[in-house]
PQR file of N, CA, C, O and H, with PARSE charges and radii, in Angstrom:
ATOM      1  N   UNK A   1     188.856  54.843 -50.513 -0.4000 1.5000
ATOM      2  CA  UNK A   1     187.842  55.602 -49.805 -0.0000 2.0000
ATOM      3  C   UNK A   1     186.876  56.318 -50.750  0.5500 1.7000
ATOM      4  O   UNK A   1     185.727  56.292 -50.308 -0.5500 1.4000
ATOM      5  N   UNK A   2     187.008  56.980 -51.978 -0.4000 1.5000
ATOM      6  CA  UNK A   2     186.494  57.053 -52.822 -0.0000 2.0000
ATOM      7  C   UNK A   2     185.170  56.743 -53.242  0.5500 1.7000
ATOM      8  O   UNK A   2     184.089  57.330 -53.294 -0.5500 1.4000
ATOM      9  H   UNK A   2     187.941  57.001 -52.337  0.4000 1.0000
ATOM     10  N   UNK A   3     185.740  55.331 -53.598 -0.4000 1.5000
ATOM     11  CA  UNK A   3     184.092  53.994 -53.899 -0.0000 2.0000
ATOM     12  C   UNK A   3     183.565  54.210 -52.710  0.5500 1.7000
ATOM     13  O   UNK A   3     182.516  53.578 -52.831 -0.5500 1.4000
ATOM     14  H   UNK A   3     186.618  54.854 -53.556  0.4000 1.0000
ATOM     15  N   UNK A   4     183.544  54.753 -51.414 -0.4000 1.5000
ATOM     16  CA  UNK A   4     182.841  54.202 -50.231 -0.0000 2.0000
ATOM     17  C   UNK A   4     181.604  55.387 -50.643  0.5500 1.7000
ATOM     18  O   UNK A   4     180.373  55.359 -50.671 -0.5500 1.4000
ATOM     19  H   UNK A   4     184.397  55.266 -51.316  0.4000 1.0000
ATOM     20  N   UNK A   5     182.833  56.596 -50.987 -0.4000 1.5000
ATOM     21  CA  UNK A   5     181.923  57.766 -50.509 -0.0000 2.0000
ATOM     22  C   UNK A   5     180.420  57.536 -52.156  0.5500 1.7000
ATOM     23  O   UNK A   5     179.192  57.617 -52.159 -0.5500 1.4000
ATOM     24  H   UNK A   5     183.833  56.619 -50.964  0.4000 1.0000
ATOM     25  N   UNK A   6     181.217  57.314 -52.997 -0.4000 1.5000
ATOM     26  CA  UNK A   6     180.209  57.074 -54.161 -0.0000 2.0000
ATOM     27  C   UNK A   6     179.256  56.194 -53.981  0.5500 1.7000
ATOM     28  O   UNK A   6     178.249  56.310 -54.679 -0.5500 1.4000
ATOM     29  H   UNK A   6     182.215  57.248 -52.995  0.4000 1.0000
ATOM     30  N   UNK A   7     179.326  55.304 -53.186 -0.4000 1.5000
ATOM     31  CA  UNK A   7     178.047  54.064 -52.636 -0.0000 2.0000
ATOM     32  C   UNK A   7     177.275  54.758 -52.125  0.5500 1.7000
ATOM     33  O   UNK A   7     176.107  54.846 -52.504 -0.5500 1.4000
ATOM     34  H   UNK A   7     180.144  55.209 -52.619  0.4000 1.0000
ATOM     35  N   UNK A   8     177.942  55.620 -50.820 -0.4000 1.5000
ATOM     36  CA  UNK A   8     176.721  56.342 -50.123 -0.0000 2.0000
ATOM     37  C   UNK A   8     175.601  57.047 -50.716  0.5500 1.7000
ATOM     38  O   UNK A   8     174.407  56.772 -50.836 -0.5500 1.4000
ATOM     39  H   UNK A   8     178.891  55.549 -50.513  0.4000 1.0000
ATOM     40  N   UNK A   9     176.457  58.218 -51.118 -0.4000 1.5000
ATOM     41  CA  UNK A   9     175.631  58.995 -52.130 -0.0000 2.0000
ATOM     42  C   UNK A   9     174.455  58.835 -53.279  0.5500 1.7000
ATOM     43  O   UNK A   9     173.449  59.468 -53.597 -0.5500 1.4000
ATOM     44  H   UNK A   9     177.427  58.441 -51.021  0.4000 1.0000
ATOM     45  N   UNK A  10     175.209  57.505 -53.776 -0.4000 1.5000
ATOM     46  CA  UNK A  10     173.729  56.786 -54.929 -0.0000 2.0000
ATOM     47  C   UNK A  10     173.393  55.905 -53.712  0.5500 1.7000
ATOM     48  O   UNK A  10     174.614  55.905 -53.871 -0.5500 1.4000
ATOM     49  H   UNK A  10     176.026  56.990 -53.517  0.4000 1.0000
ATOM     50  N   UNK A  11     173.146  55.418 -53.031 -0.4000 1.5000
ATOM     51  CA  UNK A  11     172.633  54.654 -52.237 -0.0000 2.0000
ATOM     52  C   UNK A  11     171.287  56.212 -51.477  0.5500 1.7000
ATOM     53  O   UNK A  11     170.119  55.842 -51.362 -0.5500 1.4000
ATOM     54  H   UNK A  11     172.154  55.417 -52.901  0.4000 1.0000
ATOM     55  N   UNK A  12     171.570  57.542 -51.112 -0.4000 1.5000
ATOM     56  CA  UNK A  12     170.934  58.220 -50.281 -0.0000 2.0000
ATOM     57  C   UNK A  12     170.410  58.324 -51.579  0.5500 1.7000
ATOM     58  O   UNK A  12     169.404  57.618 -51.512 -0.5500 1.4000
ATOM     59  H   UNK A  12     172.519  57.842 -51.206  0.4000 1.0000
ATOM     60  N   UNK A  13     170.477  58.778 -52.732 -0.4000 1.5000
ATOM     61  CA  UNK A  13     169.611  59.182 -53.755 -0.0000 2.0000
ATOM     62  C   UNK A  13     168.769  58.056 -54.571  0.5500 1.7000
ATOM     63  O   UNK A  13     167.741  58.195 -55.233 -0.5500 1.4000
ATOM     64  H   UNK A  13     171.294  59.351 -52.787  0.4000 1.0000
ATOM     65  N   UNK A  14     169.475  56.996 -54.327 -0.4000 1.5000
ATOM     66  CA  UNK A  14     167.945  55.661 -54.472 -0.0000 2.0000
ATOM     67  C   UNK A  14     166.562  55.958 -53.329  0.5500 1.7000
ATOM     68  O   UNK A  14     165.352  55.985 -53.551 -0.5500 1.4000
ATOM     69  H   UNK A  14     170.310  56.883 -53.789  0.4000 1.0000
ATOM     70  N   UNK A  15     167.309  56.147 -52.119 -0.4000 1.5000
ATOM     71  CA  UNK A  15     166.511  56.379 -50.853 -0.0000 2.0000
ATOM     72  C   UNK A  15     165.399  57.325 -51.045  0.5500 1.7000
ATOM     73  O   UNK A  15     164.176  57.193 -51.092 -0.5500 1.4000
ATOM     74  H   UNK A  15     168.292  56.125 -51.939  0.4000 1.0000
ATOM     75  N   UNK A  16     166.433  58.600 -51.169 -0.4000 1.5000
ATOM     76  CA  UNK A  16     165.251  59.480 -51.749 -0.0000 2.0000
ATOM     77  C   UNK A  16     164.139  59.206 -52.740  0.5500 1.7000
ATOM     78  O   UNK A  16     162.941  59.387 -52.520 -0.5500 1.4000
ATOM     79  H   UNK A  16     167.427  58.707 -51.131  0.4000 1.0000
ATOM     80  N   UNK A  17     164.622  58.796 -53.741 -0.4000 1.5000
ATOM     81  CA  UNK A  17     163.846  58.236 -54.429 -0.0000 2.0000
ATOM     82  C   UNK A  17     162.486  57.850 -54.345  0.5500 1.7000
ATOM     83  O   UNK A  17     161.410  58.365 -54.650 -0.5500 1.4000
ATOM     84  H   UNK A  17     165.594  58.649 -53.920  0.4000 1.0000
ATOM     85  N   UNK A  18     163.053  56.253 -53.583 -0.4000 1.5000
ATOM     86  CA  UNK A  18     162.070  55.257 -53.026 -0.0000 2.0000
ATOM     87  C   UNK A  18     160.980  55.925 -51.977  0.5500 1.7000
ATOM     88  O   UNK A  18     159.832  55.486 -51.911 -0.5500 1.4000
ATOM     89  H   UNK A  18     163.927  55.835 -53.335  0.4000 1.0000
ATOM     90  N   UNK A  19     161.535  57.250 -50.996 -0.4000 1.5000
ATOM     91  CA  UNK A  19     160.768  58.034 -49.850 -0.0000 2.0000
ATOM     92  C   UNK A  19     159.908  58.576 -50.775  0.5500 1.7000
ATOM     93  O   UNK A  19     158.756  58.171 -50.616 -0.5500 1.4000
ATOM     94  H   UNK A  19     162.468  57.607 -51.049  0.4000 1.0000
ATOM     95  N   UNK A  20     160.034  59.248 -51.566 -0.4000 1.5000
ATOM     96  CA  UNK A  20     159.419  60.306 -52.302 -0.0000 2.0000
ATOM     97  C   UNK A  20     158.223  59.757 -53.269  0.5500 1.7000
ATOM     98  O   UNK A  20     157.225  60.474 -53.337 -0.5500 1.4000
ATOM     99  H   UNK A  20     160.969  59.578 -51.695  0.4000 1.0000
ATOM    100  N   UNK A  21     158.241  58.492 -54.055 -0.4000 1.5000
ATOM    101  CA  UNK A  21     157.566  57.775 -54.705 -0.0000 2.0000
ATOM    102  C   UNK A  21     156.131  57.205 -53.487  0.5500 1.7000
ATOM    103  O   UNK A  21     154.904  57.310 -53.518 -0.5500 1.4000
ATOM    104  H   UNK A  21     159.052  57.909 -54.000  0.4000 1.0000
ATOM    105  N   UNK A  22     156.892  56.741 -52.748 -0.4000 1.5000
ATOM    106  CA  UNK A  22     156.043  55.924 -51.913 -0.0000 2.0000
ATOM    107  C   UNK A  22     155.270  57.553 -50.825  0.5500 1.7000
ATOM    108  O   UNK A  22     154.063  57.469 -50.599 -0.5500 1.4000
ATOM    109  H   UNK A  22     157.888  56.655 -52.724  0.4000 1.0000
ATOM    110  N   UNK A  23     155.503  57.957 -50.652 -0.4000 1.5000
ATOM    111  CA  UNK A  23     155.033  59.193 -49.844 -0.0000 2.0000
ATOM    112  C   UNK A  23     153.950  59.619 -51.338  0.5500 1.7000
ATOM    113  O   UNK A  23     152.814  59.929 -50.979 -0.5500 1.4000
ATOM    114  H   UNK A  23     156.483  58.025 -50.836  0.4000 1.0000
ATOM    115  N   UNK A  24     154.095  59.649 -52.363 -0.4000 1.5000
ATOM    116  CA  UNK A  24     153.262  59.900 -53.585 -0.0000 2.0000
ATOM    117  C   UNK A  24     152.308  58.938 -53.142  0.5500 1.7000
ATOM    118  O   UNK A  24     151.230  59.312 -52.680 -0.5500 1.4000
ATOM    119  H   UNK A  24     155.018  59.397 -52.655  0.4000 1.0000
ATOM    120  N   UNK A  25     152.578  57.851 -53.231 -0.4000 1.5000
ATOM    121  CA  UNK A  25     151.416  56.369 -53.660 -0.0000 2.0000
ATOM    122  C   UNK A  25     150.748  56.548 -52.194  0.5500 1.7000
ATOM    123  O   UNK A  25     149.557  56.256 -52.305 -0.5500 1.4000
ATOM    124  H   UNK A  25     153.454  57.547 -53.606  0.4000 1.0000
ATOM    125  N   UNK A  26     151.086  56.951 -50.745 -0.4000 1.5000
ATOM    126  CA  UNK A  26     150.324  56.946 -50.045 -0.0000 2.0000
ATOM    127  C   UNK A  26     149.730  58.331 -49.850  0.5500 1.7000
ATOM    128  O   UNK A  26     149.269  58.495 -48.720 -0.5500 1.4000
ATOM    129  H   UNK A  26     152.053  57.188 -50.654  0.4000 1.0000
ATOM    130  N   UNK A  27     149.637  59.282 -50.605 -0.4000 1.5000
ATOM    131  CA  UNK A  27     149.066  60.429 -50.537 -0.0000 2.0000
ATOM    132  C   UNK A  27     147.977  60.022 -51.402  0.5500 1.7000
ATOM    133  O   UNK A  27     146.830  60.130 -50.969 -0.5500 1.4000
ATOM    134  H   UNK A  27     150.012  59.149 -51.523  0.4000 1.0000
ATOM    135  N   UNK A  28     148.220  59.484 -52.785 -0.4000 1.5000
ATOM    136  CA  UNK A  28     146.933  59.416 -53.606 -0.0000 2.0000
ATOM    137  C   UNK A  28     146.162  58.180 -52.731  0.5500 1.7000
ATOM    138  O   UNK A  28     144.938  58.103 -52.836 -0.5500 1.4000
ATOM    139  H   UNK A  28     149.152  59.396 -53.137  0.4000 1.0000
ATOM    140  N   UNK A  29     146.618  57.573 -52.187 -0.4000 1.5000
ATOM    141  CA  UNK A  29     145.656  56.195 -51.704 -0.0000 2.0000
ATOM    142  C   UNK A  29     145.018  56.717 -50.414  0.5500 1.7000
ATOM    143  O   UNK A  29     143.957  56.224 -50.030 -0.5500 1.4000
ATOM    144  H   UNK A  29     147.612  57.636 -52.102  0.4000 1.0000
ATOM    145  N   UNK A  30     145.632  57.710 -49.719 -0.4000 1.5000
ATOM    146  CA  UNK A  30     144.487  58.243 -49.033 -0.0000 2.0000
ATOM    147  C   UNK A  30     143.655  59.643 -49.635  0.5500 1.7000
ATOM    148  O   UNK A  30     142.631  59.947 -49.021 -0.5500 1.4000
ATOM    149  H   UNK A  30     146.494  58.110 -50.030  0.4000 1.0000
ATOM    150  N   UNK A  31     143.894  60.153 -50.333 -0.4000 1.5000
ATOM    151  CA  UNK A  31     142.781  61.172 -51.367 -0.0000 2.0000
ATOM    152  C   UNK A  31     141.955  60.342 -52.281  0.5500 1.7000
ATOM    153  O   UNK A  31     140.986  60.842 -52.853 -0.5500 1.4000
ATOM    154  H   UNK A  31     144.725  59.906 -50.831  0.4000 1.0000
ATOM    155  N   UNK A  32     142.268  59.174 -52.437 -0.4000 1.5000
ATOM    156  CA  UNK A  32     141.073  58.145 -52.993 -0.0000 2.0000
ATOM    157  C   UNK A  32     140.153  57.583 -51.744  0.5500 1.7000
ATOM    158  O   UNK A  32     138.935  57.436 -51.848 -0.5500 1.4000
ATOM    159  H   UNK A  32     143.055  58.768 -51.973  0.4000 1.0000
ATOM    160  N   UNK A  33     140.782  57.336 -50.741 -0.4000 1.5000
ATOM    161  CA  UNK A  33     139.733  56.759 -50.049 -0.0000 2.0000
ATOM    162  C   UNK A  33     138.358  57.589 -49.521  0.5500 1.7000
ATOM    163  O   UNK A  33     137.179  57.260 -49.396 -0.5500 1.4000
ATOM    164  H   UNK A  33     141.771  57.455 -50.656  0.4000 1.0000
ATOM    165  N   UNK A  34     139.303  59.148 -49.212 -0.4000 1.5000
ATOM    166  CA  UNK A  34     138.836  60.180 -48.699 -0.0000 2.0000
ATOM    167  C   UNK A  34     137.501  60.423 -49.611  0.5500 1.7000
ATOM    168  O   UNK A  34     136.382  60.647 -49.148 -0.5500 1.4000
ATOM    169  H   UNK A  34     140.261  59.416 -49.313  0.4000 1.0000
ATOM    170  N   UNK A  35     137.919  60.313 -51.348 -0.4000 1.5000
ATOM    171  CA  UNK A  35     136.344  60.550 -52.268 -0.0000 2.0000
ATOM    172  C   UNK A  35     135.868  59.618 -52.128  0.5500 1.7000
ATOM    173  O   UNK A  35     134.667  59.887 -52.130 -0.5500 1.4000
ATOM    174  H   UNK A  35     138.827  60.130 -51.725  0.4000 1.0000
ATOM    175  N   UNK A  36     136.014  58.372 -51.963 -0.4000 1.5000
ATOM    176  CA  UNK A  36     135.289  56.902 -52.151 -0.0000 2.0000
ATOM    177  C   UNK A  36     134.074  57.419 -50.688  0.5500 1.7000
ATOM    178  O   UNK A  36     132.849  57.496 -50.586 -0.5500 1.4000
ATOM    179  H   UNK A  36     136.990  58.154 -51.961  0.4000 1.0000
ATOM    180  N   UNK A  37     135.082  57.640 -49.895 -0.4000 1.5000
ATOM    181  CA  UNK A  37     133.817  58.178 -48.332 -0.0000 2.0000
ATOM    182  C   UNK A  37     132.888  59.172 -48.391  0.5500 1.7000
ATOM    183  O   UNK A  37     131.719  59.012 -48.038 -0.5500 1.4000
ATOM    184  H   UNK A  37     136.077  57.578 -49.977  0.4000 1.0000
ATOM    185  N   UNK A  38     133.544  60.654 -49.010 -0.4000 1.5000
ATOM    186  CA  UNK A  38     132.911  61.133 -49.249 -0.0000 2.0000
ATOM    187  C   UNK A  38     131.023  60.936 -50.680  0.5500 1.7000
ATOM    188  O   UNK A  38     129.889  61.391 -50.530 -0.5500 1.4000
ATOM    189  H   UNK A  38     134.494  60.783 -49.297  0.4000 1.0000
ATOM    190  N   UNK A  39     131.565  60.171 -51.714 -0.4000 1.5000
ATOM    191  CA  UNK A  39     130.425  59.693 -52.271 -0.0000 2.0000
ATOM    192  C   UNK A  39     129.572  58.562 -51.561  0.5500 1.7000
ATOM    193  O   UNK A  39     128.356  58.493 -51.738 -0.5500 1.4000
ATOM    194  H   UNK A  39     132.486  59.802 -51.835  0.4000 1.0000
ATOM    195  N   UNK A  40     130.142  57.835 -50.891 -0.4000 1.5000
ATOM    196  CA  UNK A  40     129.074  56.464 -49.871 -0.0000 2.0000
ATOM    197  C   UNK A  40     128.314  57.889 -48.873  0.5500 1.7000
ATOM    198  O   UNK A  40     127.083  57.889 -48.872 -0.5500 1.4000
ATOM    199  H   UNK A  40     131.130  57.891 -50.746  0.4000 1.0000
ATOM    200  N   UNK A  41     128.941  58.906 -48.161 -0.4000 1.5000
ATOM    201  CA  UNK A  41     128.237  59.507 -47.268 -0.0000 2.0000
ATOM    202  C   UNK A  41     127.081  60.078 -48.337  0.5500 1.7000
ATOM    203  O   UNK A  41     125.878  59.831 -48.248 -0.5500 1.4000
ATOM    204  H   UNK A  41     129.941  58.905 -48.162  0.4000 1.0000
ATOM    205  N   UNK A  42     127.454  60.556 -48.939 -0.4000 1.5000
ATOM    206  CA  UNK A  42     126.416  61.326 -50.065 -0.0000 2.0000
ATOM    207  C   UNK A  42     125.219  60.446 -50.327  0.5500 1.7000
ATOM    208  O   UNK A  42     124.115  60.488 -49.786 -0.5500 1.4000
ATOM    209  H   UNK A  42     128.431  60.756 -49.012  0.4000 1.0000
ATOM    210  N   UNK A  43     125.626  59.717 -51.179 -0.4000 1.5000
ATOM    211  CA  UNK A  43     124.567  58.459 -51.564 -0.0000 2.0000
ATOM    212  C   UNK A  43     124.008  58.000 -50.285  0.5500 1.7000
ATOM    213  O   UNK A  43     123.048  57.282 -50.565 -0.5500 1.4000
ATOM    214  H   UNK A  43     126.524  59.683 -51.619  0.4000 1.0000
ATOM    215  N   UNK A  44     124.164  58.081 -48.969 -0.4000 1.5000
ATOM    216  CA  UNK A  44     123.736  57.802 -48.011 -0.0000 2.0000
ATOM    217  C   UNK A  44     122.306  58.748 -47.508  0.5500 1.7000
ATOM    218  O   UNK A  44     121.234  58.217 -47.219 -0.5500 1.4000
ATOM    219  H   UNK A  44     124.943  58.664 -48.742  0.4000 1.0000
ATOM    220  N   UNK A  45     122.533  60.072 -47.484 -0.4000 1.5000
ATOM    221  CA  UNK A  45     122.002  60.939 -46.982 -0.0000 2.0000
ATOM    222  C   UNK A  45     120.957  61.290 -48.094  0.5500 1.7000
ATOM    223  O   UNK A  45     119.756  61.159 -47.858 -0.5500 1.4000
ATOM    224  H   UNK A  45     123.404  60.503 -47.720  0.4000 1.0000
ATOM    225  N   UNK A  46     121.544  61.868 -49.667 -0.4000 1.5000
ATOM    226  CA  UNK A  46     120.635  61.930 -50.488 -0.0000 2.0000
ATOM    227  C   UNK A  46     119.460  60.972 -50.468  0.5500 1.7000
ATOM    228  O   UNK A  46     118.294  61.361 -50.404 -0.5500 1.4000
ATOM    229  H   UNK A  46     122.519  61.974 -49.860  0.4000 1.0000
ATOM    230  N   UNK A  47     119.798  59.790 -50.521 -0.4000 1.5000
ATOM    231  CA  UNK A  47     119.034  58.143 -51.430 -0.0000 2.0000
ATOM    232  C   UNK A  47     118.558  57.706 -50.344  0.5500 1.7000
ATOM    233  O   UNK A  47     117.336  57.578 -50.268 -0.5500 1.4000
ATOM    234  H   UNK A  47     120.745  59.474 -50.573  0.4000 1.0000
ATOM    235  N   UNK A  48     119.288  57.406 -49.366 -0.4000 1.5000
ATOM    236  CA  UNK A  48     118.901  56.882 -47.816 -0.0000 2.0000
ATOM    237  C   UNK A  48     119.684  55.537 -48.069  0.5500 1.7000
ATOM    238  O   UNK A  48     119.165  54.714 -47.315 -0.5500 1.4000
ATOM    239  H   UNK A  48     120.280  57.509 -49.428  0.4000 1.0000
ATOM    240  N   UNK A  49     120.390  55.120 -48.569 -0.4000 1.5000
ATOM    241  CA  UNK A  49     121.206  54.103 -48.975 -0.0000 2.0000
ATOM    242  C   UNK A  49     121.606  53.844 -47.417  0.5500 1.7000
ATOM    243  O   UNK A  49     122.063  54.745 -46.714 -0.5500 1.4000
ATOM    244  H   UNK A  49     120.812  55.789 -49.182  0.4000 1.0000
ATOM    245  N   UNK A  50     121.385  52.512 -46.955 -0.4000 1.5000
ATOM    246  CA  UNK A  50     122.464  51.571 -46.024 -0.0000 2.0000
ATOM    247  C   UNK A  50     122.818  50.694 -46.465  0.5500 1.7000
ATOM    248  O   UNK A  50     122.477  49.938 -47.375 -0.5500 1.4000
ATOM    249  H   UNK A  50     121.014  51.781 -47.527  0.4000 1.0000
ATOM    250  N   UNK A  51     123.794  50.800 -45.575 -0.4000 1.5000
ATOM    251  CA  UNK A  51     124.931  49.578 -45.801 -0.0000 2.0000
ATOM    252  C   UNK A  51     124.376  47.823 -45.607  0.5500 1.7000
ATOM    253  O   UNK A  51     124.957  46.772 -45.878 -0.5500 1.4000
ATOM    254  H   UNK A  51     124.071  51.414 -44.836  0.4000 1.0000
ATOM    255  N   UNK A  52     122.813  48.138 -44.935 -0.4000 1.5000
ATOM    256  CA  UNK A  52     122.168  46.371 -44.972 -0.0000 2.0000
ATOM    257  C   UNK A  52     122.904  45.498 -43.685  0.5500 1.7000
ATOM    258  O   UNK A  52     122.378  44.529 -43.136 -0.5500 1.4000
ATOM    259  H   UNK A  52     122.341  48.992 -44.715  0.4000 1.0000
ATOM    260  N   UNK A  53     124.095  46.009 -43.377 -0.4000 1.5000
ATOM    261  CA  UNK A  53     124.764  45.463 -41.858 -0.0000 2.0000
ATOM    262  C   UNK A  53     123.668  44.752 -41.094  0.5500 1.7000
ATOM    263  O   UNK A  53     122.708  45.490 -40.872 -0.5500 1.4000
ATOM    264  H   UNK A  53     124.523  46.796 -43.823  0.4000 1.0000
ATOM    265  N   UNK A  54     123.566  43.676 -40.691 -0.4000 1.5000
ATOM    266  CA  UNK A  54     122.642  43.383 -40.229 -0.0000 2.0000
ATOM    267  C   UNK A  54     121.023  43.128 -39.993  0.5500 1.7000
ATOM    268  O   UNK A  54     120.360  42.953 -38.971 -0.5500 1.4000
ATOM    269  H   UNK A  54     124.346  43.076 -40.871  0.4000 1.0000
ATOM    270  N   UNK A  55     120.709  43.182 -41.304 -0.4000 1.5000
ATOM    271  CA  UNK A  55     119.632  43.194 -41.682 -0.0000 2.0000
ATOM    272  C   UNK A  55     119.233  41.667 -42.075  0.5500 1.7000
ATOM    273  O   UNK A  55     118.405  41.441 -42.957 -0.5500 1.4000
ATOM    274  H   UNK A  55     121.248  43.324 -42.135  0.4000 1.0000
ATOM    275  N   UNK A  56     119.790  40.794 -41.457 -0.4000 1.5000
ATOM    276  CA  UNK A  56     119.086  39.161 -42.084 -0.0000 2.0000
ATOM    277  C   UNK A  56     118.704  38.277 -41.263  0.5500 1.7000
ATOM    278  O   UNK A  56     118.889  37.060 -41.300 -0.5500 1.4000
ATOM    279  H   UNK A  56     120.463  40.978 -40.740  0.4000 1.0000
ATOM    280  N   UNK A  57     117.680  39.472 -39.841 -0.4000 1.5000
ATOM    281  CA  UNK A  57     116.412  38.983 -38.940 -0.0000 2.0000
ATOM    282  C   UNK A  57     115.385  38.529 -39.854  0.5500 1.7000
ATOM    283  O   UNK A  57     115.242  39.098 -40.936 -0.5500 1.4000
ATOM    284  H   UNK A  57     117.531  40.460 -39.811  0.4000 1.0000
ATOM    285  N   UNK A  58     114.618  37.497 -39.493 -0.4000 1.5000
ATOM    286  CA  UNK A  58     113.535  37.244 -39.840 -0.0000 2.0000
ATOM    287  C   UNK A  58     112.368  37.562 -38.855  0.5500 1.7000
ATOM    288  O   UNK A  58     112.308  36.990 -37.767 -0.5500 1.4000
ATOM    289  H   UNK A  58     114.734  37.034 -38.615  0.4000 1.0000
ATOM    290  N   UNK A  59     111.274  38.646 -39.319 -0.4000 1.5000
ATOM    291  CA  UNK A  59     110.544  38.966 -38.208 -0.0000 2.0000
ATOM    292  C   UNK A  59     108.798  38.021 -38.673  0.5500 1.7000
ATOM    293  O   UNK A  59     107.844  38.069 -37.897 -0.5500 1.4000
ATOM    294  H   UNK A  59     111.322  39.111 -40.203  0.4000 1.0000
TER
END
């Protein structure tokens, strides 16, 4: 019974691990997207920059 209880334990602290890493990588990947938006809005409003979406009427 021993080995069972020692599996668990490194098994919950891999877990943790793995929660804690990945809860990292999706915190920075949304605080990157968040500046990536925030500079396109900027450059938008300053410059008048569009995105061109639809712009390949011929008048």
């Amino acid at each position: 019974m021993p080995i069972e209880i020692i599996v668990i334990v490194a098994a919950l602290i891999i877990s943790w691990l793995v929660f804690t890493a990945f809860i990292k990588i999706v915190k920075t990947s949304v605080q990157t997207a968040v500046t990536i938006a925030a500079i396109v809005l900027v450059l938008q409003l300053v410059f008048g920059i569009q995105s061109g979406a639809g712009d390949y009427t011929d008048y």
